[in-house]
Structures are given as structure tokens and as C-alpha cells.
KOLPABA-915514 format. One line per 2 residues: their letters; for each residue y, z, x of N, C-alpha, C. Coordinates in steps of 0.02 Angstrom, whole numbers, plus 50000, padded with zeros to 5 digits. Last residue first. Layout:
N
a	Y,Z,X,Y,Z,X,Y,Z,X ~ ...
% end
This chain:
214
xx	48349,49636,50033,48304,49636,50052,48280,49614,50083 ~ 48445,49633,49943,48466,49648,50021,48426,49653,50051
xx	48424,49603,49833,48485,49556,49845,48471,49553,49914 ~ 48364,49688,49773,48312,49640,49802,48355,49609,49829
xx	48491,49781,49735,48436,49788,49794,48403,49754,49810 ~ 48614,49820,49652,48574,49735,49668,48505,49732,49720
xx	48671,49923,49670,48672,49893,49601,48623,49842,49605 ~ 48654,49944,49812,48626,49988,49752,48626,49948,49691
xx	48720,49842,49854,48665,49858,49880,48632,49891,49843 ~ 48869,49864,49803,48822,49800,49784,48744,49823,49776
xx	48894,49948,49872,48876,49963,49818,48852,49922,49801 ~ 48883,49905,50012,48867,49971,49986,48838,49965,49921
xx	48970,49785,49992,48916,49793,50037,48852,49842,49979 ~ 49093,49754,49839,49075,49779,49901,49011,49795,49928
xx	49069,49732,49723,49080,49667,49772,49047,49708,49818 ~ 49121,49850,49639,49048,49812,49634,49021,49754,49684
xx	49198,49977,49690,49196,49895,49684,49128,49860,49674 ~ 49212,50125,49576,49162,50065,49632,49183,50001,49622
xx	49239,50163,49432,49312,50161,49510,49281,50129,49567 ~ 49134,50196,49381,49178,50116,49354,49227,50129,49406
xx	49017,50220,49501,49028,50276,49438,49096,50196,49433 ~ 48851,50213,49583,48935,50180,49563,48942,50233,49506
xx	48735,50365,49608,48746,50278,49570,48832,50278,49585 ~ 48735,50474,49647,48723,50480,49596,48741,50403,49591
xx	48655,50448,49785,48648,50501,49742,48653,50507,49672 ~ 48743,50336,49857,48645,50343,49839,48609,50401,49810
xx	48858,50402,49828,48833,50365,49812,48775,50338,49796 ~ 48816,50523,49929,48849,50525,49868,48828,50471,49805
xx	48813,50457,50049,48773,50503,50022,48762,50494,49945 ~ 48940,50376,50063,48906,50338,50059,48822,50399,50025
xx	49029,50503,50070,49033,50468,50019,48976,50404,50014 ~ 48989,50564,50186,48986,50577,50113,48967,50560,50081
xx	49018,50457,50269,48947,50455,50283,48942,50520,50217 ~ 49125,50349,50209,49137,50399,50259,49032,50409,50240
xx	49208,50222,50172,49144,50217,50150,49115,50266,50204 ~ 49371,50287,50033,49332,50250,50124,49268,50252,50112
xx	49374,50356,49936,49365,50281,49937,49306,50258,49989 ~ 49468,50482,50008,49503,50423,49994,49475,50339,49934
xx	49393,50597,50031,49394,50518,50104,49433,50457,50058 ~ 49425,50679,49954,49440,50709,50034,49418,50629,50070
xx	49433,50634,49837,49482,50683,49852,49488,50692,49924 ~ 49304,50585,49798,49378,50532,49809,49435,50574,49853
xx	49179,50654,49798,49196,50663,49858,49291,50626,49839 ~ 49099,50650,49699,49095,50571,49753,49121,50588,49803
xx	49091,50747,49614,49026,50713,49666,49043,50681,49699 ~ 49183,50688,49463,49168,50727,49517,49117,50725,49553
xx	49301,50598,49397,49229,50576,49437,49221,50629,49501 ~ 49415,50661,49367,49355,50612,49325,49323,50611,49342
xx	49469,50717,49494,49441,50746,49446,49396,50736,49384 ~ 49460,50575,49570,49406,50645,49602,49388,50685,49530
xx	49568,50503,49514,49502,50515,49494,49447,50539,49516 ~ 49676,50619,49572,49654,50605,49503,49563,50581,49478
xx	49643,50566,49698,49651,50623,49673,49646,50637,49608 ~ 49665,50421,49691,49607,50434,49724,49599,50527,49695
xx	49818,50426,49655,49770,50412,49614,49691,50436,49634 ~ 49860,50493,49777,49893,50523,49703,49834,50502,49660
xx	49832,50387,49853,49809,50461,49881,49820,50503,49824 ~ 49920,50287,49819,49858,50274,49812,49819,50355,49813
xx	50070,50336,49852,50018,50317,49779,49985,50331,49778 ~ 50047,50364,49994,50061,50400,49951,50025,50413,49868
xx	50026,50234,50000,49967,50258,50040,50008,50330,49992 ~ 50144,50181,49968,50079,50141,49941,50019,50203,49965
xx	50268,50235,50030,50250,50225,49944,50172,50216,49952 ~ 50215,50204,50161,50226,50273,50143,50232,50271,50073
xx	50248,50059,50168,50173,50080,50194,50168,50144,50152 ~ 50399,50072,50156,50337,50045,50105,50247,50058,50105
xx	50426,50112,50255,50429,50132,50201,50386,50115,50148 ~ 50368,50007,50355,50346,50095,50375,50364,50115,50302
xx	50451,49903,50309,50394,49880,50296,50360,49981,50308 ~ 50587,49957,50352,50565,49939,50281,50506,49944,50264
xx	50580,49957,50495,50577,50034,50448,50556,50003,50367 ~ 50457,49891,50583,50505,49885,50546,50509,49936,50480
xx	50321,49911,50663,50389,49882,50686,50455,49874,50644 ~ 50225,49963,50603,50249,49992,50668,50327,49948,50702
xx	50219,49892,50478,50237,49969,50481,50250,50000,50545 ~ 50176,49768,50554,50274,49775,50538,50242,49853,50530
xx	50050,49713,50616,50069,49771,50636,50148,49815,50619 ~ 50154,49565,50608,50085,49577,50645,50095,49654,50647
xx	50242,49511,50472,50234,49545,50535,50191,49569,50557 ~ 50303,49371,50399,50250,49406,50388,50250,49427,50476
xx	50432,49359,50253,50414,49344,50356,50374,49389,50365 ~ 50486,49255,50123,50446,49316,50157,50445,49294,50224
xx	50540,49228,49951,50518,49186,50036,50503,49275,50077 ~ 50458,49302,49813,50530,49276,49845,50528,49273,49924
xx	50345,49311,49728,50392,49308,49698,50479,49288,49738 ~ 50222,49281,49825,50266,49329,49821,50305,49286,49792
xx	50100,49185,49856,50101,49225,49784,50180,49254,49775 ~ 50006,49250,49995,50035,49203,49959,50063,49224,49897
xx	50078,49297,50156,50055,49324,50117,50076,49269,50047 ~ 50031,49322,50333,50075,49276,50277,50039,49291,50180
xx	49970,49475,50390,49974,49397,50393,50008,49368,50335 ~ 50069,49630,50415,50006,49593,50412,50016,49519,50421
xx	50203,49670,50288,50154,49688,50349,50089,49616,50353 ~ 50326,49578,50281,50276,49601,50245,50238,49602,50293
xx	50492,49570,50227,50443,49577,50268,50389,49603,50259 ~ 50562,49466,50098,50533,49511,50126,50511,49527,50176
xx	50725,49427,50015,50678,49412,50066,50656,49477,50069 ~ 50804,49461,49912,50821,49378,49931,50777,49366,49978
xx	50695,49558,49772,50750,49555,49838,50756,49474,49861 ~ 50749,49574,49605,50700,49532,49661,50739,49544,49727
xx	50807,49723,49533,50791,49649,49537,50765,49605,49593 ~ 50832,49859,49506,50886,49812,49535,50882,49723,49552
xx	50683,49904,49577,50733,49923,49526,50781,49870,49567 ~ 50550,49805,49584,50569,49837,49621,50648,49850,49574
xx	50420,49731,49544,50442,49783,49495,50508,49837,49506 ~ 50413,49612,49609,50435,49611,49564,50474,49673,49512
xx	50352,49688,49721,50414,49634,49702,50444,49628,49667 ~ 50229,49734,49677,50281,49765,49689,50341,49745,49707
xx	50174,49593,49629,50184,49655,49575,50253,49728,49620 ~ 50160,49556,49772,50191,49511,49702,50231,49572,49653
xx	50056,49645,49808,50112,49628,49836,50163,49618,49803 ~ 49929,49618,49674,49982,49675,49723,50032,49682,49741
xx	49913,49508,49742,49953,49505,49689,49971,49564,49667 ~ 49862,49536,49878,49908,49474,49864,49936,49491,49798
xx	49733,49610,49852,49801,49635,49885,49870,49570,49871 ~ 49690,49480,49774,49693,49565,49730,49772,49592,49767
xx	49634,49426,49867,49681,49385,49823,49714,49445,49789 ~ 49557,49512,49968,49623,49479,49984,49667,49467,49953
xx	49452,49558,49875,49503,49604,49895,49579,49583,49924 ~ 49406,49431,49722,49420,49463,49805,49481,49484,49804
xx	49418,49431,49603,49464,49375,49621,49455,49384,49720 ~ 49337,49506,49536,49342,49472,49522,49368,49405,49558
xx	49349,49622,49601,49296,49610,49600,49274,49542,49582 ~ 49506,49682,49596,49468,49654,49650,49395,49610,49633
xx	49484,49697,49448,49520,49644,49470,49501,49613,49545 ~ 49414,49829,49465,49378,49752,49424,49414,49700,49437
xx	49502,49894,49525,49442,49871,49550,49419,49826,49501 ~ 49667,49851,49497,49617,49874,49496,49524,49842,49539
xx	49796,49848,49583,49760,49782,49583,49672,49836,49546 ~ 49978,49894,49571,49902,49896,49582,49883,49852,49548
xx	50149,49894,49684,50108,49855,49619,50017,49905,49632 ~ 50280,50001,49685,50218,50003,49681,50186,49949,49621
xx	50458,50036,49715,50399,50019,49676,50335,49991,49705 ~ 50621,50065,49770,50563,50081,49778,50510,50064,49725
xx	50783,50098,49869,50725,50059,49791,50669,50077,49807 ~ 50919,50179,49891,50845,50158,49902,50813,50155,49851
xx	51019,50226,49837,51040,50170,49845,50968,50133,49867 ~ 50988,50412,49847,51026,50355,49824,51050,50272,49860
xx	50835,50479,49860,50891,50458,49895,50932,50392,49843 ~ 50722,50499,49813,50780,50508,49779,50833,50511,49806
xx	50613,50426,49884,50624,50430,49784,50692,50474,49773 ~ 50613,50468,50000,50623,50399,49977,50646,50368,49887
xx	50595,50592,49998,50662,50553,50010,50687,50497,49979 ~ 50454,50579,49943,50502,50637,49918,50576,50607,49925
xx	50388,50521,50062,50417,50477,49998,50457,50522,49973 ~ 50433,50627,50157,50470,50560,50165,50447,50529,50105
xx	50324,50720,50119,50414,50721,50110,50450,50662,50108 ~ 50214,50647,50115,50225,50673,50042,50312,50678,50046
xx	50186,50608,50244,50206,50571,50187,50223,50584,50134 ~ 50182,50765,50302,50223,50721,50303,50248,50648,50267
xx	50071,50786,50241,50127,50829,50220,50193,50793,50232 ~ 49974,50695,50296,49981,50672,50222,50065,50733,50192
xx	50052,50639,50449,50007,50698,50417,50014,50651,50334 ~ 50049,50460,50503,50093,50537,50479,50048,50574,50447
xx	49987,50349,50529,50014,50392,50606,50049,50468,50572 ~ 49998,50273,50435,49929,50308,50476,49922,50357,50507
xx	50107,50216,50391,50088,50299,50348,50033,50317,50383 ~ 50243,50189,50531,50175,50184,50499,50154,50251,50480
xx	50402,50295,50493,50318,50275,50534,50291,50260,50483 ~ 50528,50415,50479,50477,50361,50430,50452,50317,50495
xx	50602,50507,50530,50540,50531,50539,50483,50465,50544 ~ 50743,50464,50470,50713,50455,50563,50655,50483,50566
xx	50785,50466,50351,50738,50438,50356,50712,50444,50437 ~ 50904,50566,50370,50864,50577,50336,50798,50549,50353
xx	50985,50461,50521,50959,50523,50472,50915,50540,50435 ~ 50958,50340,50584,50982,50409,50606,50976,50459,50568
xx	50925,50264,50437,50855,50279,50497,50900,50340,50540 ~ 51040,50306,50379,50990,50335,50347,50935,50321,50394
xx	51104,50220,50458,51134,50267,50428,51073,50337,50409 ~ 51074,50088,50415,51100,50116,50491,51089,50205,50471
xx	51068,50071,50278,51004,50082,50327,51012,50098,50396 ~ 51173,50073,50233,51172,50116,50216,51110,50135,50258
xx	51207,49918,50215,51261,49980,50224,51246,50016,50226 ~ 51097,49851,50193,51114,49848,50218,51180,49904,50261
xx	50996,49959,50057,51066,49901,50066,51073,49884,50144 ~ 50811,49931,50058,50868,49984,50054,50916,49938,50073
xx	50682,49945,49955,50740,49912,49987,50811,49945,50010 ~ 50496,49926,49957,50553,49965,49987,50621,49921,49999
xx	50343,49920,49890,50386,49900,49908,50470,49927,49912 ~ 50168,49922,49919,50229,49972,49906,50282,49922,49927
xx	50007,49909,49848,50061,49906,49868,50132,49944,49848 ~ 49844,49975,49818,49917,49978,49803,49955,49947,49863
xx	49670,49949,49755,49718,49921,49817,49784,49912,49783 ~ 49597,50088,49659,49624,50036,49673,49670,50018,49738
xx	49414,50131,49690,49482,50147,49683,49534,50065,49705 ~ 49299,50124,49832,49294,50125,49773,49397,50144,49778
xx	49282,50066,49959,49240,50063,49902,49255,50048,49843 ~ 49425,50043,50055,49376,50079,50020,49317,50034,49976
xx	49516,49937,50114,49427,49950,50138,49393,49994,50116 ~ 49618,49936,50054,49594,49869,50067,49531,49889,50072
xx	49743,50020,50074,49680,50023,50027,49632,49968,49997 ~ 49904,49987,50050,49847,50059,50058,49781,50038,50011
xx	50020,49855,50111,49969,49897,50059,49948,49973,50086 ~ 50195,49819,50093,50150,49825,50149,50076,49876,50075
xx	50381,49765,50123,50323,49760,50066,50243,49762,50120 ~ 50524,49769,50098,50479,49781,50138,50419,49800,50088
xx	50691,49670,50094,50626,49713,50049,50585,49723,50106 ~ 50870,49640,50070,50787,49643,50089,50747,49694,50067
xx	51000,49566,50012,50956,49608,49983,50864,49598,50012 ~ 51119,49523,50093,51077,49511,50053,51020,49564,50067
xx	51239,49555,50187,51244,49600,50146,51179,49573,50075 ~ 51215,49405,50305,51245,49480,50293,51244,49498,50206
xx	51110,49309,50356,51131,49339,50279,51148,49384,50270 ~ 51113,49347,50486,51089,49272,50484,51100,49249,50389
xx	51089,49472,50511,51130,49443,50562,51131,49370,50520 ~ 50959,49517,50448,51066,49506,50399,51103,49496,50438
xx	50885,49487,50509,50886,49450,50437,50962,49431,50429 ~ 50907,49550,50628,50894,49493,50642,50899,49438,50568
xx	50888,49690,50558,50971,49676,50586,50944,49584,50609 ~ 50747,49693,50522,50810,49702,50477,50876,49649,50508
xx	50707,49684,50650,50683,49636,50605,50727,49634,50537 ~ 50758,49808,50711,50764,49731,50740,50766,49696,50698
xx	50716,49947,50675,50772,49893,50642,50784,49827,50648 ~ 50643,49997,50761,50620,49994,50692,50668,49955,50647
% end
């Protein structure tokens, strides 16, 4: 889970990396978060043997278990941490890709202590970021930064989706997230989009637009 770390600062000892990865690309409805994670060089040996040795891709962990490890993650000393969002009208506007992309950006940027000198970033190359990057096929499974960051974002996001369960009751947000689960797709052809629907998306489109699909 370190390789990709120790391979950076083999090559820029004691510069400042980041890990940067989303939650929430294929719902419906609700916004696409990123998370971004830095921890010093001095201190990431240290802290994957300890405290942090649980942190994994956020797929692979109970939600009890993401809840502790961000818990850590937020108050451990010398670890950074921030969250960009891309609302749904923003998705709707610019697509889910460009959306997650500035996302990304946003949690870059917002990260305490100032821009990191490089990122790793889950997934494929990513445009937009505020500072050079190395994009990893599957990184939450390969690199503790990028697993941290997965765990901010999917954390977040699960905070907000919760929230607006309570605004928007019926849909179900609380127990599938968004996702387009056989509920929530019910639901939907029940009571209409409610403003947390992507309007782009298949589903809802389909309702909003019906001769569209005809």
C-alpha cells in the first residue's frame, strides 16, 4: 500500500503528496465527492503500521468501519484532508466525467496547508488538477493515500445522501445511496425526480422526457 508513495519520495524526498480518488459517479441522484489525503512523509511509515493499518479501498470496508478510519483520519495530527463536490446540476451540465474532474481539482485545492507537489489519483488520468499527478488503475487498492481518500469521499458523500433522505423522503437516499437499486428505481416512477436527480441520467431522463425513449 506504500510502493507508490515510497517510489515518489525515493525520487523527491520530504515533498508533499496527495491522494485524491471519488464516491459517486453512478448514482442517480445526489452529488459526485472527492476526497483528498496528505500525509508527511515522516510520519506515513508509521501510521500505515499503526493507527491507519485497517485503511482499504472504501468498497471493501463496513460503513462502521469507514466511519472510524475517517474519525482518524480527521484528527490525527499532521494528516490533511478535504473534500471537493460537483452538484447535480453541475453534473448535468458539464457530464458526470467533467463534474468528477473538477471535483478532484476542488479537493486539491482545498486541502489544509496548501497544494500538494503531486498526486495519485485513482482511476484514469485525470484533467484539470491544480498540480502534476500519476493516475492508478484500481490506486484505492494499491496506495494508502489514494484508500484514504476513497474513505473521505464515500464517507462524505454517505453523510450527504443521509441528509437528503430527510428532505426528500420516499426515495429511499438513506439505504442505496443514489444507486439505481430496484427501490429506488420504484420510487422514482412513483413519485417523479425530486432537484437531487440527475436529469442526464437514463432513468430519469426517461421519466422527465418519455417520447425521448420511445
Amino acid at each position: 500500500m506504500l510502493a507508490f508513495e515510497r517510489q515518489f519520495w525515493a525520487a523527491n524526498p520530504g515533498a508533499r503528496l496527495a491522494g485524491i480518488d471519488e464516491a459517486g459517479r453512478g448514482p442517480l441522484a445526489g452529488p459526485v465527492v472527492a476526497g483528498a489525503v496528505a500525509i508527511p512523509e515522516e510520519l506515513i511509515e508509521d501510521l500505515w503500521r499503526g493507527e491507519l493499518q485497517g485503511v482499504a479501498d472504501s468498497k471493501r470496508l463496513t460503513a462502521a468501519e469507514r466511519e472510524r478510519l475517517f474519525g482518524l483520519l480527521s484528527s490525527l495530527p499532521g494528516v490533511d484532508w478535504a473534500v471537493g463536490i460537483a452538484e447535480p446540476a453541475e453534473i448535468d451540465a458539464v457530464n458526470i466525467l467533467r463534474a468528477t474532474h473538477r471535483a478532484m481539482a476542488r479537493a486539491a485545492a482545498a486541502l489544509p496547508g496548501g497544494l500538494p507537489a503531486h498526486a495519485l489519483v485513482d482511476g484514469l488520468p485525470v484533467r484539470g488538477l491544480p498540480c502534476p499527478s500519476t493516475a492508478i488503475v484500481k490506486g484505492d487498492a494499491k496506495s494508502l493515500l489514494v484508500a484514504a481518500a476513497s474513505i473521505a469521499a464515500k464517507v462524505t458523500r454517505d453523510r450527504i445522501m443521509d441528509e437528503l433522505d430527510r428532505r426528500h423522503p420516499g426515495y429511499g437516499f438513506a439505504q442505496h445511496k443514489g444507486y439505481p437499486t430496484p427501490e429506488h428505481l420504484a420510487a422514482l416512477v412513483r413519485l417523479g425526480p425530486c432537484p437531487e436527480h440527475r436529469r442526464t441520467f437514463g432513468p430519469v431522463a426517461a421519466i422527465l422526457q418519455p417520447s425521448l425513449f420511445l
